[in-house]
DRENKOL-772835 format. One record per residue (C-alpha): residue in one letter; x, y, z. Coordinates in Angstrom, 3 decimals. Layout:
BEGIN
+------+----------+----------+----------+
! rest !        x !        y !        z !
+------+----------+----------+----------+
!    A !        X !        Y !        Z !
...
+------+----------+----------+----------+
This chain:
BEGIN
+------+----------+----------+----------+
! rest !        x !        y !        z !
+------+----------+----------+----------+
!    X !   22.004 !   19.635 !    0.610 !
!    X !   21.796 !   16.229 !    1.775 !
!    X !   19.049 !   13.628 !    1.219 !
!    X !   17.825 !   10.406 !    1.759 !
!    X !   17.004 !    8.951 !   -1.238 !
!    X !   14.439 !    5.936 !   -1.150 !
!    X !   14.617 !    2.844 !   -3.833 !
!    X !   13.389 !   -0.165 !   -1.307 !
!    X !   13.409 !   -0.748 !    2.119 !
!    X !   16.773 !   -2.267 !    1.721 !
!    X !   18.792 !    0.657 !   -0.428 !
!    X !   18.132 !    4.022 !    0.798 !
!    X !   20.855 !    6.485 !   -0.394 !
!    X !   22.378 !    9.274 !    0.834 !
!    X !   22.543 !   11.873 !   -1.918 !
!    X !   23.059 !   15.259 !   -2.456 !
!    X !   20.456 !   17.824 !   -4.659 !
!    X !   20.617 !   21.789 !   -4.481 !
!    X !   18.683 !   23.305 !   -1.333 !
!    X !   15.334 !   24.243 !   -2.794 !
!    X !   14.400 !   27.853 !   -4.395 !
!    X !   11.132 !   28.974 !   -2.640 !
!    X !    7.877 !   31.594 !   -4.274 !
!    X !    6.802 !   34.609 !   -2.432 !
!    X !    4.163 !   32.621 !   -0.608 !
!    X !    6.559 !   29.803 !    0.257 !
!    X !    8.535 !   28.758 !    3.455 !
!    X !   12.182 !   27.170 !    3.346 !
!    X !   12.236 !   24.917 !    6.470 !
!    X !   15.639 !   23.365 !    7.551 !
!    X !   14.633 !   20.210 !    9.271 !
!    X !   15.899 !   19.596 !   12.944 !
!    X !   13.833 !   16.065 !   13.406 !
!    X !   12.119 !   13.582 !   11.044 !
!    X !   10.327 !   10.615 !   12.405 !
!    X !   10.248 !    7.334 !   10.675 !
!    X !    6.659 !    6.309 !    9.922 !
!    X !    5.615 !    2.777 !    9.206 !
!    X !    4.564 !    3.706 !    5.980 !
!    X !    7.842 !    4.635 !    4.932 !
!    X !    8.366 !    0.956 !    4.917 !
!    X !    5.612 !   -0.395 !    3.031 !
!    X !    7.275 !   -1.542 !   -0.025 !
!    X !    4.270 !   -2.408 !   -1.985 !
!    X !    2.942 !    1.351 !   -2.022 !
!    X !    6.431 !    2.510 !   -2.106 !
!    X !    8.523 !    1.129 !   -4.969 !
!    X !    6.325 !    1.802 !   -7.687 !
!    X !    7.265 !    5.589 !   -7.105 !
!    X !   11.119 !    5.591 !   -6.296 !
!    X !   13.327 !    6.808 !   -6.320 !
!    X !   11.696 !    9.737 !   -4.141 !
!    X !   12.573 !   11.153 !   -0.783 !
!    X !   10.244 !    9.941 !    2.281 !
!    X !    9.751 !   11.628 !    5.436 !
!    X !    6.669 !   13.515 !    6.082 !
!    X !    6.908 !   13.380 !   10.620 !
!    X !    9.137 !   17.193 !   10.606 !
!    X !    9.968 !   19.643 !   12.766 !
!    X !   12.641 !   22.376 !   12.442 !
!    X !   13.117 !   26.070 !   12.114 !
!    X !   12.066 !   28.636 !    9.208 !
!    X !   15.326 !   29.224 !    6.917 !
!    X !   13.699 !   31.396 !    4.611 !
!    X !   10.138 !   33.198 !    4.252 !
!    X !    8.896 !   34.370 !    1.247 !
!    X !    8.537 !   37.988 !    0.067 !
!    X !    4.412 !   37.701 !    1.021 !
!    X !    4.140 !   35.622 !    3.676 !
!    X !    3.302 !   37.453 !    6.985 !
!    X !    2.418 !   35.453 !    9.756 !
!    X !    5.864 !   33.181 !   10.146 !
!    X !    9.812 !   35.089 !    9.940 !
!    X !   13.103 !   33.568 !   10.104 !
!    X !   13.828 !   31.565 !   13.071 !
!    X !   10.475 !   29.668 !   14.076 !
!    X !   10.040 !   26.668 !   15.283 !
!    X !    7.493 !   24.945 !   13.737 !
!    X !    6.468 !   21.643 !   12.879 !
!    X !    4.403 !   20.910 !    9.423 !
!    X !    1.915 !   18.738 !    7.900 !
!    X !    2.530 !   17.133 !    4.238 !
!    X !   -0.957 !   17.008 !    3.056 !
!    X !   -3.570 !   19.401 !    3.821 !
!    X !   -7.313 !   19.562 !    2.133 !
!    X !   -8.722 !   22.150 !    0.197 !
!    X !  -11.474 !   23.201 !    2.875 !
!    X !  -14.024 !   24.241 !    0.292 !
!    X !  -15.273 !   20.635 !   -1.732 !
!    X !  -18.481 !   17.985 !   -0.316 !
!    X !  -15.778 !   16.229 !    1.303 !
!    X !  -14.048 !   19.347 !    3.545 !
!    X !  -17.556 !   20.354 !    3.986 !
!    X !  -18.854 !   17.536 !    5.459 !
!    X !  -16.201 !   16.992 !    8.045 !
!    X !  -14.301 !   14.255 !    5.670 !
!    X !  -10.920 !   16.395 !    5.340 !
!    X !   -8.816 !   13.544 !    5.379 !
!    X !  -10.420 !   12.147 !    1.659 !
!    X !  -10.262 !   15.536 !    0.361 !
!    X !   -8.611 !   15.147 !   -3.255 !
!    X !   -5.982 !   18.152 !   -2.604 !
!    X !   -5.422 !   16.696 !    0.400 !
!    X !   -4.160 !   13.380 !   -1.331 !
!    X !   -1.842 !   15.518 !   -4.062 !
!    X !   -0.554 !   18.066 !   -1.953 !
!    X !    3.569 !   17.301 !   -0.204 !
!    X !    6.298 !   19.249 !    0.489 !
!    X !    9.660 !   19.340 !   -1.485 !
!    X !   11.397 !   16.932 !   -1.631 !
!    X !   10.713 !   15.055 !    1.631 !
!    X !   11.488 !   15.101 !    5.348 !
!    X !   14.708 !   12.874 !    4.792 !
!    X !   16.412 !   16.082 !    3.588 !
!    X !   18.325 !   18.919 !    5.531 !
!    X !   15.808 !   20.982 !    3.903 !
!    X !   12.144 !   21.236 !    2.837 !
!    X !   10.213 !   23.654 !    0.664 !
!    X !    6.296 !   24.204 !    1.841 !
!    X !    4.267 !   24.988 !   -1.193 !
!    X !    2.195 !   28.212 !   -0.335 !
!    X !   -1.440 !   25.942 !    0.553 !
!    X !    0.875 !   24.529 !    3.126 !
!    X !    2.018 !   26.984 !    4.557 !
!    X !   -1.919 !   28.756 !    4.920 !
!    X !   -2.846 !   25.919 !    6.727 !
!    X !    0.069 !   23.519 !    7.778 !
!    X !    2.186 !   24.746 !    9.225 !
!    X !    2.358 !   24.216 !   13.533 !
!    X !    4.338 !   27.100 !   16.085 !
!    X !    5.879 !   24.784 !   18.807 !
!    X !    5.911 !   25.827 !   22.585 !
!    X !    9.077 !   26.000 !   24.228 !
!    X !    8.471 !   23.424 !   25.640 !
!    X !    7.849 !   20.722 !   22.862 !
!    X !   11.332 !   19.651 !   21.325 !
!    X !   11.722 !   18.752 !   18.050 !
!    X !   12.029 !   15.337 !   18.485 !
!    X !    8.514 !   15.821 !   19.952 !
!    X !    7.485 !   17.589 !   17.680 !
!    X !    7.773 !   14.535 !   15.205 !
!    X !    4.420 !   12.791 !   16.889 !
!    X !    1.917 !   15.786 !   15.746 !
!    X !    1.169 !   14.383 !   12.740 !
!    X !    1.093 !   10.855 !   13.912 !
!    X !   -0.684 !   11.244 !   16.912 !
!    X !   -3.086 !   13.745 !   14.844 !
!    X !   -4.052 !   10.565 !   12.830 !
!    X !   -4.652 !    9.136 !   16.060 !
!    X !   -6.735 !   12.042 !   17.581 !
!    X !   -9.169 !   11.427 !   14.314 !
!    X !   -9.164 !    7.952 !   14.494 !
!    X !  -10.981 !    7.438 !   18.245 !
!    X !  -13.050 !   10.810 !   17.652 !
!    X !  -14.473 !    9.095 !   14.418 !
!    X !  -15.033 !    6.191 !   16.713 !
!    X !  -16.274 !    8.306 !   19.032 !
!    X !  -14.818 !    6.081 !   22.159 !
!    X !  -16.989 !    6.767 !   25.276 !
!    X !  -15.369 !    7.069 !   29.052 !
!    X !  -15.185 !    3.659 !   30.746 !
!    X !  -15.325 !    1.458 !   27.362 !
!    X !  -13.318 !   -1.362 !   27.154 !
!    X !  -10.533 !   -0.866 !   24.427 !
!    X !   -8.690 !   -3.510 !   22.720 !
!    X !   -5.717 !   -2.839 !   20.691 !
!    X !   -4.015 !   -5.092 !   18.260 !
!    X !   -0.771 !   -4.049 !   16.883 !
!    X !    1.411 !   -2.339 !   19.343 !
!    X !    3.587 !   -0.723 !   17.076 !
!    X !    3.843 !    3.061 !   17.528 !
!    X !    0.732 !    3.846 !   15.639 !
!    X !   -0.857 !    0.966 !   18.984 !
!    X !    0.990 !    2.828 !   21.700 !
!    X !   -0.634 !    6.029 !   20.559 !
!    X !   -3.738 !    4.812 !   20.741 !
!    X !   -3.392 !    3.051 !   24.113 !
!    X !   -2.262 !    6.491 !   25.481 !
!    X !   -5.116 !    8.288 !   23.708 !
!    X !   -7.635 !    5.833 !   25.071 !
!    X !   -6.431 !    6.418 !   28.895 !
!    X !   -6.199 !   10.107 !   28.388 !
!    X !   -9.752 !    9.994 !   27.458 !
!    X !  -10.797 !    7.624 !   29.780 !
!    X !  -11.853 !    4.693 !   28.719 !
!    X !  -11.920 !    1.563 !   31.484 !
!    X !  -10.270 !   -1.334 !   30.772 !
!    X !   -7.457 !   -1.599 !   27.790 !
!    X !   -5.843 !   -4.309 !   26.645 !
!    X !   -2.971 !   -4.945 !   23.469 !
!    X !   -2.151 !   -7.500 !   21.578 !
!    X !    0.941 !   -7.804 !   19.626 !
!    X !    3.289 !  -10.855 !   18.697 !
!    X !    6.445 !   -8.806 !   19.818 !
!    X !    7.561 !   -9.292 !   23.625 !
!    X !    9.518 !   -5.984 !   23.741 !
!    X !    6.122 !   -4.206 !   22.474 !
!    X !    3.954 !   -6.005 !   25.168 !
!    X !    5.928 !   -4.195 !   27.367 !
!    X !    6.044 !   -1.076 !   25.815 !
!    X !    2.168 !   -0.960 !   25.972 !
!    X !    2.304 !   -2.402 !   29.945 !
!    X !    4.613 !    0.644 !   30.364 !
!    X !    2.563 !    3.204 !   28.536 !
!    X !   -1.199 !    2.276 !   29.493 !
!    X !   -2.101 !   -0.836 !   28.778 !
!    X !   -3.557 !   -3.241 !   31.506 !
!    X !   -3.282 !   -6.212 !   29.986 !
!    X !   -1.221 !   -7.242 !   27.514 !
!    X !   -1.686 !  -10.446 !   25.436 !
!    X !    0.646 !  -12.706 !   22.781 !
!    X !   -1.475 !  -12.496 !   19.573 !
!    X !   -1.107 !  -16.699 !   19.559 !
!    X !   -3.492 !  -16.638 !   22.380 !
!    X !   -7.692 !  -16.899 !   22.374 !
!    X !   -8.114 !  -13.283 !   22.432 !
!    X !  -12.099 !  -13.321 !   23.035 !
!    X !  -11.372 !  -16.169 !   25.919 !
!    X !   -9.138 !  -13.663 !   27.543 !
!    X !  -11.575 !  -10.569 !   27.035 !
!    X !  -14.287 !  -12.554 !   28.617 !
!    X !  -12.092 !  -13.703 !   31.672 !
!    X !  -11.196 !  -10.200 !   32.532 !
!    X !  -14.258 !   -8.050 !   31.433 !
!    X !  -16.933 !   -9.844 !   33.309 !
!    X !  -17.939 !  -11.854 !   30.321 !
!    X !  -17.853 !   -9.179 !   27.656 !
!    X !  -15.335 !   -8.954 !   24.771 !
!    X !  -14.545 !   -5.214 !   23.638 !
!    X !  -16.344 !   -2.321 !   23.200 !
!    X !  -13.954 !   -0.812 !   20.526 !
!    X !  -11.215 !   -2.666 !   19.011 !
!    X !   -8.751 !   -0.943 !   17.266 !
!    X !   -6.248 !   -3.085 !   14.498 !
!    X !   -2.903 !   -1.429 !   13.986 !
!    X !   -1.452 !   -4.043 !   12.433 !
!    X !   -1.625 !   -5.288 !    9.177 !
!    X !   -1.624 !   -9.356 !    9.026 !
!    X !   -4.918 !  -10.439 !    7.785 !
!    X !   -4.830 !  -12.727 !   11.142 !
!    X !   -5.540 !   -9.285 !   12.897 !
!    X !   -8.725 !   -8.516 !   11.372 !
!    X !   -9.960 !  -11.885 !   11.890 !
!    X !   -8.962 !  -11.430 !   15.564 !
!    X !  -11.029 !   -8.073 !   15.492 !
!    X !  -13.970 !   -9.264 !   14.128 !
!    X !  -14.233 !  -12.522 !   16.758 !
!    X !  -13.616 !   -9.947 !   19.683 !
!    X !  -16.228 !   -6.934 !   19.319 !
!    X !  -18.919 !   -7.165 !   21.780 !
!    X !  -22.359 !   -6.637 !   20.733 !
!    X !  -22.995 !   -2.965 !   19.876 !
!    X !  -19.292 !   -2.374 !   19.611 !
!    X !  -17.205 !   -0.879 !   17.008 !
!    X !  -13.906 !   -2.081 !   14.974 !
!    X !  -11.753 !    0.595 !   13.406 !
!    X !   -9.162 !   -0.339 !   10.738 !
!    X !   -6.587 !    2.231 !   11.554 !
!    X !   -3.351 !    0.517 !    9.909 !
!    X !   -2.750 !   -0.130 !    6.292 !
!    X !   -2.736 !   -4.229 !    5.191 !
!    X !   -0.260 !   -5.897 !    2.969 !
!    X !   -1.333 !   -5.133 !   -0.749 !
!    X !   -4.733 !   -7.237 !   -2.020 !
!    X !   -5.354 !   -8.946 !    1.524 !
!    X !   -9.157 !  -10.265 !    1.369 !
!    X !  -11.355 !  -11.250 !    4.401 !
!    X !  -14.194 !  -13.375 !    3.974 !
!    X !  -16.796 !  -13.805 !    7.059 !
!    X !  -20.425 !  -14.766 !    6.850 !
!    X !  -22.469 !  -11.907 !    6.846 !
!    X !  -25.085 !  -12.970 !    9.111 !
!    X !  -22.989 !  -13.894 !   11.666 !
!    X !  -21.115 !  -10.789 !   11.469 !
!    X !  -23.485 !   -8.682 !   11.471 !
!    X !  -27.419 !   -9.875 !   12.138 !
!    X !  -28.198 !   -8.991 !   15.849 !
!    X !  -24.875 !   -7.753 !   16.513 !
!    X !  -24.953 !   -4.213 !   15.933 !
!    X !  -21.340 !   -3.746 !   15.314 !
!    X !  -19.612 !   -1.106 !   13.311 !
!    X !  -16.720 !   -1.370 !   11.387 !
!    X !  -14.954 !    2.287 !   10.601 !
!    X !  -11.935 !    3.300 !    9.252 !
!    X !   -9.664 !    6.569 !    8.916 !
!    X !   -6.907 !    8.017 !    7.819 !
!    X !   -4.796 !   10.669 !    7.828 !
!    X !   -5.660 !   13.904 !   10.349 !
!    X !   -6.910 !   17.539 !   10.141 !
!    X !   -5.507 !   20.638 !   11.029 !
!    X !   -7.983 !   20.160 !   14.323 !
!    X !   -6.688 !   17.309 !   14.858 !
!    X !   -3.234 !   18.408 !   14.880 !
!    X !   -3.603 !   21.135 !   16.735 !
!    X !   -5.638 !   18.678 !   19.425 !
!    X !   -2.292 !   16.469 !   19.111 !
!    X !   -0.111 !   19.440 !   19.904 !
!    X !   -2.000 !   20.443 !   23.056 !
!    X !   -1.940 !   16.758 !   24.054 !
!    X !    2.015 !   16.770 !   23.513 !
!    X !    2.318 !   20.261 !   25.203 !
!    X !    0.530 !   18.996 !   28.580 !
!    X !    2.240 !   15.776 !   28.553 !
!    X !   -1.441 !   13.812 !   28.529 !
!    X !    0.742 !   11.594 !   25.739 !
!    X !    4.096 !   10.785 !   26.509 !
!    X !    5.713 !   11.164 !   22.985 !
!    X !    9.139 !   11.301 !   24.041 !
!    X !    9.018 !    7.619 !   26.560 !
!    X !    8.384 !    6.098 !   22.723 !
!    X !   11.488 !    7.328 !   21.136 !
!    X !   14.211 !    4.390 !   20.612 !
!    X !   16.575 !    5.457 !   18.344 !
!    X !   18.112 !    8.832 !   17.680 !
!    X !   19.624 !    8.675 !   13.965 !
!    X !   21.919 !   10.881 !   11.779 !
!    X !   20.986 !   10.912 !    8.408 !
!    X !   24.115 !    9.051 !    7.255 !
!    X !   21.873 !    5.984 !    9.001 !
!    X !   19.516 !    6.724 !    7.625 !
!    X !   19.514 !    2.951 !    6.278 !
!    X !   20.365 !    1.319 !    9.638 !
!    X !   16.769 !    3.389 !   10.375 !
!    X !   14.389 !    1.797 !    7.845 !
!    X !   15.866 !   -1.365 !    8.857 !
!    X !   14.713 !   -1.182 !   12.300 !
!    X !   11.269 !    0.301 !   11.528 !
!    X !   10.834 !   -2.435 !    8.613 !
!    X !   11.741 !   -5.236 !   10.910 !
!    X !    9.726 !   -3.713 !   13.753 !
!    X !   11.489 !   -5.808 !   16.193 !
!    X !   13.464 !   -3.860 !   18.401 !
!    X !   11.974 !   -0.156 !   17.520 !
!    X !    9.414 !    1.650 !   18.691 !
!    X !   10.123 !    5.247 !   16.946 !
!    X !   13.013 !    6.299 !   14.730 !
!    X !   14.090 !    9.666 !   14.540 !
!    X !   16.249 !   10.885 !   12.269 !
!    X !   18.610 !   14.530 !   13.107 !
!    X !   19.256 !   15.552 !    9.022 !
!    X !   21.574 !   18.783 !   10.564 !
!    X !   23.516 !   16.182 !   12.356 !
!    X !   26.655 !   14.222 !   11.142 !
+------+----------+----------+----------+
């Protein structure tokens, strides 16, 4: 079969390796769809691994079943999650899937950049997604991003009529500025340095849209009766971003770090003025649970998130390189799909 092998950002390889051999409790999935996540691209947690095969947004039908598996056959549609928790250690028990340790070890073989993918049986028992008719594959794609999502505003636990600020307005940005209007928060605003994302964000939610060159906390104040934001959420990963975070949460507010930074970025900020009489909260999160996809299916299903508006470029696998270099330069992209079956 046909993969997508990954060295850097800059040389990803179309190769071929034999179709994997699944176990009883195993599932062969061939992959119709396989979104391009911005974490594909981060070179600085990536290289140190390669070569490997990337890929972990996939939908596509069952191939094969094994002997003992009885609640999928040949022929599904199903989309699947890469990492899924044990359910049984302090963290699982506590709510904290997402920093389970299986969670963090546990893939499928050998990535969604292939025309096939092997789900290890722990998978399968609890990752592993039917699709409705009417969610395509390409739809499909956004479960586990959007489930990521889903966990970051419920840990933030956004309230109806807050006022929502944005930075980053990436894909990761644009899910969360749909997520914040489905759940109905009042005003929201994003911030990116990238005209063609401004109006993404104007087109998918967002009220206001600002150049990140401008006096964020000046604007907030001008158009939310003095106030800056009640929950700011950075999805992007300069250091400048933080900074800008920090300076805009309103008294009482919260800040969640949802996006990864470049490797060893530091932030220094007086504590007192930080945090003394402010009561702000600074969260973060990462990764989702299988609640939380299943939450982002339903949301898909009903059309409360409009997955599909976000999709800019339809890929075969043999560009697969053309791919990483749009998501990498994050310029003229939004979301990247690539079709493995296709030629």
């Amino acid at each position: 079969m046909r993969i997508a092998m990954y060295y850097k950002n800059n040389d990803v390889r179309v190769e071929e390796i034999p179709i994997p051999t699944i176990g009883s409790k195993e599932l062969l999935i061939k992959v119709v769809a396989s979104g391009i996540c911005g974490t594909d691209v981060l070179e600085w947690y990536r290289l140190h691994k390669a070569p490997l095969v990337l890929g972990h947004e996939i939908a596509g039908t069952i191939s094969a079943v094994g002997d003992e598996v009885t609640t999928f056959k040949k022929g599904d549609r199903v989309a699947a999650a890469h990492h899924v928790p044990c359910n049984t250690c302090h963290y699982c028990l506590t709510g904290h899937e997402t920093v389970c340790e299986t969670l963090r070890t546990t893939n499928f073989e050998p990535g969604g950049f292939a025309e096939f993918v092997r789900l290890p049986a722990i998978n399968v028992d609890r990752g592993v997604f039917r699709l409705p008719d009417e969610v395509s594959f390409e739809e499909a794609t956004f479960i586990e991003p959007l489930a990521c999502v889903v966990r970051g505003q419920h840990l933030a636990q956004l309230k109806p009529a807050q006022t929502v600020l944005v930075i980053g307005s990436g894909m990761s940005g644009l899910l969360h500025v749909q997520l914040a209007r489905a759940l109905g928060a009042g005003k929201i605003i994003a911030v990116d340095i990238v005209d063609y994302k401004l109006e993404a964000a104007r087109r998918l939610g967002a009220e206001w849209t600002f150049d990140a060159s401008e006096n964020i906390p000046e604007k907030l104040r001008e158009i939310n009766d003095g106030r800056l934001a009640d929950l700011i959420i950075v999805c992007a990963g300069a250091a400048s971003a933080v900074t800008q975070a920090l300076e805009s949460v309103e008294r009482g507010g919260k800040v969640l770090f949802f996006a990864a930074t470049k490797d060893q970025v530091k932030i220094e900020q007086p504590l007192n003025d930080l945090f003394w009489r402010r009561e702000i909260s600074l969260l973060s999160s990462y990764a989702g649970s299988r609640a939380d996809h299943q939450v982002a299916l339903e949301l898909i299903r009903a059309r409360r998130i409009r997955v599909a508006d976000m999709i800019t470029h339809r890929l075969n696998l043999s560009d697969v390189q053309e791919g990483f270099r749009l998501v990498s330069e994050s310029t003229e992209s939004i979301k990247v799909i690539i079709n493995p079956g296709s030629t």
